[in-house]
N, C-alpha and C positions, 0 to 999 in steps of 0.2 A: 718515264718509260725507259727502260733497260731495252739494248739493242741487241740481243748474242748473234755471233756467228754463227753462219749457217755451218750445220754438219757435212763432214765427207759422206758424198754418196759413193756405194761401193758399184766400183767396173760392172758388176753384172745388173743390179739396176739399170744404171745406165745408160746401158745399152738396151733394154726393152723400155724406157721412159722418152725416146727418140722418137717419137710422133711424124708417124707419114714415112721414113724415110727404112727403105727396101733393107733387111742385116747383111746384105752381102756386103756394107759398108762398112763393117764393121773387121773388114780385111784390106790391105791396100791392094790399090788397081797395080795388075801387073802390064796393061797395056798405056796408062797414060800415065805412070807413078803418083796417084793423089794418094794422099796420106789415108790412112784409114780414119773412117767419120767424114771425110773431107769428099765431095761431088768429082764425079769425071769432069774432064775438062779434052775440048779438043788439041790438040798436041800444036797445030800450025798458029792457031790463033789467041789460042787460051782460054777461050770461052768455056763456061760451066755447061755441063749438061744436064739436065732435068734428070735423067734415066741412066743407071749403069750398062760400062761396057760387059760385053758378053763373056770376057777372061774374066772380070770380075767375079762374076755369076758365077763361074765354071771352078775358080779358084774357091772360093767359099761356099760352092756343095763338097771339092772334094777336104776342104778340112773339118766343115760340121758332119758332114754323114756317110755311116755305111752304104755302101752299092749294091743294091740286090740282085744287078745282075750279073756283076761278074764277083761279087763277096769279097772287093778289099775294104780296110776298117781305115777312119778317117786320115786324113793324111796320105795316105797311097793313092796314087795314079788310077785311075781305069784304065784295062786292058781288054784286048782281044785277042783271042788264042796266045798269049803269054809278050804280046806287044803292045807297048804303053800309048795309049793315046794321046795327041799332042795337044797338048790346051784343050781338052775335051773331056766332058765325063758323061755316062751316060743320061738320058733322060728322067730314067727312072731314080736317079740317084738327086737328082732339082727335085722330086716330088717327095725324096725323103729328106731332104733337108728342109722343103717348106713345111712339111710337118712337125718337123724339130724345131721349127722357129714360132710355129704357131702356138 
């Protein structure tokens, strides 16, 4: 019996063959610096967290989705009346990236 090497799987597989684990991971945490793919970790102790941090979240709606309530396109900040929101994006804009993820 012949053994071949397994094939490269390509990054975007990958990333959806990731069983159980939330795609905001698939950004690194800007509050506890984990690598991307890689669990929050608390910062004093080190320990993993089962659950992403909330900047996490926040960073990875605003790079996968448009905002429909204020209409910037991925990548851009959310705003209110023409001031950027701090580590924050709207609501509505988590519901349109969970849909893009779905």
């Amino acid at each position: 019996m012949t053994i071949r090497p397994a094939a490269p799987m390509p990054n975007e597989l990958r990333h959806f063959m990731r069983a159980g684990q939330h795609p905001a991971r698939s950004v690194a945490c800007p509050h506890c610096a984990a690598a991307t793919h890689r669990p929050c970790r608390v910062m004093s102790s080190g320990r993993t967290l089962t659950d992403i941090h909330p900047a996490r979240r926040s960073a990875w709606a605003e790079l996968t989705a448009v905002c429909p309530h204020c209409q910037v396109a991925p990548g851009t900040p959310c705003h209110t009346d023409g001031i950027p929101l701090p580590d924050q994006v709207h609501a509505r804009r988590y519901l349109e990236a969970e849909e893009m993820a779905a």
